[in-house]
Steps between C-alpha positions, in 0.01 A plus 500: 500500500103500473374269208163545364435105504209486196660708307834379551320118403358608181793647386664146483311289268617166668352650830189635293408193310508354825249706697236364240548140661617571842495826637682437832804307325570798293551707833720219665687492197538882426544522917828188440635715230462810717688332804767369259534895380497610857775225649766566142502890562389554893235726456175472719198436262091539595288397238125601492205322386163569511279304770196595466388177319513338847888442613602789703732571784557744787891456551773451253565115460846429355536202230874445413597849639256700277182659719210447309198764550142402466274845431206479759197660371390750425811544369692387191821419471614815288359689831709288719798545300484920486374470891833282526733793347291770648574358857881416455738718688714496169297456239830662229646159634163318330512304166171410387457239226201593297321591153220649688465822379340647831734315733796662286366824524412459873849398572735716308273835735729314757786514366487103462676292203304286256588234318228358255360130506653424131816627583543313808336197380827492236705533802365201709499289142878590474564359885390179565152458351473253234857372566615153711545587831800565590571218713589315184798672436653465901801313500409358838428125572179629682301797276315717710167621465404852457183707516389441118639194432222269568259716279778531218554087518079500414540714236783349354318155497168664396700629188696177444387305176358140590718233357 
């Protein structure tokens, strides 16, 4: 699965209202939420940002099991992604996640699945976004941590009302 990172971002308002303050939080968060996704259904996510403000990379650095793709310029990040499918041995076995009409179109000529940003954006609210993490609910004596859980226990005392 190839996520179109920006796009995928603004198509969460929690994640969007957040890029106006902090810019690289939104991507660790949208990145958690991504690894939590990845982990619950074992499917290997890349998620692409643009990097031509300054933060780019060569190789493929994983956070929390999802490889995270910096575009180097001169190119974009909607050129990385079709360069992505257009270089994959099995690019039917692709699922992009994008509203980007050009990336869509670029995709489907191989024979790739979409999936837009809204639509998966509803799926990542219904997982574990905006919920206590799940090592509440454990009936062990020692709750384990899992990739998410720290960001979800910020958000969920971010939310809380002072008393």
């Amino acid at each position: 699965m190839v996520i179109d990172g920006y796009n995928l971002i603004y198509a969460m308002p929690e994640l969007a209202r957040l890029v106006e303050r902090d810019l690289e939080h939104a991507r660790d968060r949208l990145i958690t939420y991504l690894a939590s996704y990845a982990a619950t259904r074992s499917v290997r996510v890349t998620v692409v940002f643009d990097g031509r403000g300054g933060q780019a990379s060569a190789g493929r650095p994983k956070v929390g099991g999802v490889e995270v793709v910096y575009s180097r310029s001169p190119q974009d990040a909607d050129q990385r992604i079709k360069a992505m499918i257009a270089e994959e041995k099995n690019p039917k076995s692709c699922t992009v996640v994008t509203s980007d009409r050009s990336i869509i179109n670029h995709v489907r000529d191989f024979k790739a699945k979409t999936i837009s940003s809204s639509t998966f954006a509803r799926t990542l609210s219904g997982g574990s976004v905006n919920r206590v993490p799940s090592s509440v609910t454990r009936s062990t004596d020692k709750p384990e941590m899992k990739p998410g859980d720290m960001a979800d226990w910020l958000d969920y005392f971010r939310r809380r009302p002072e008393t």
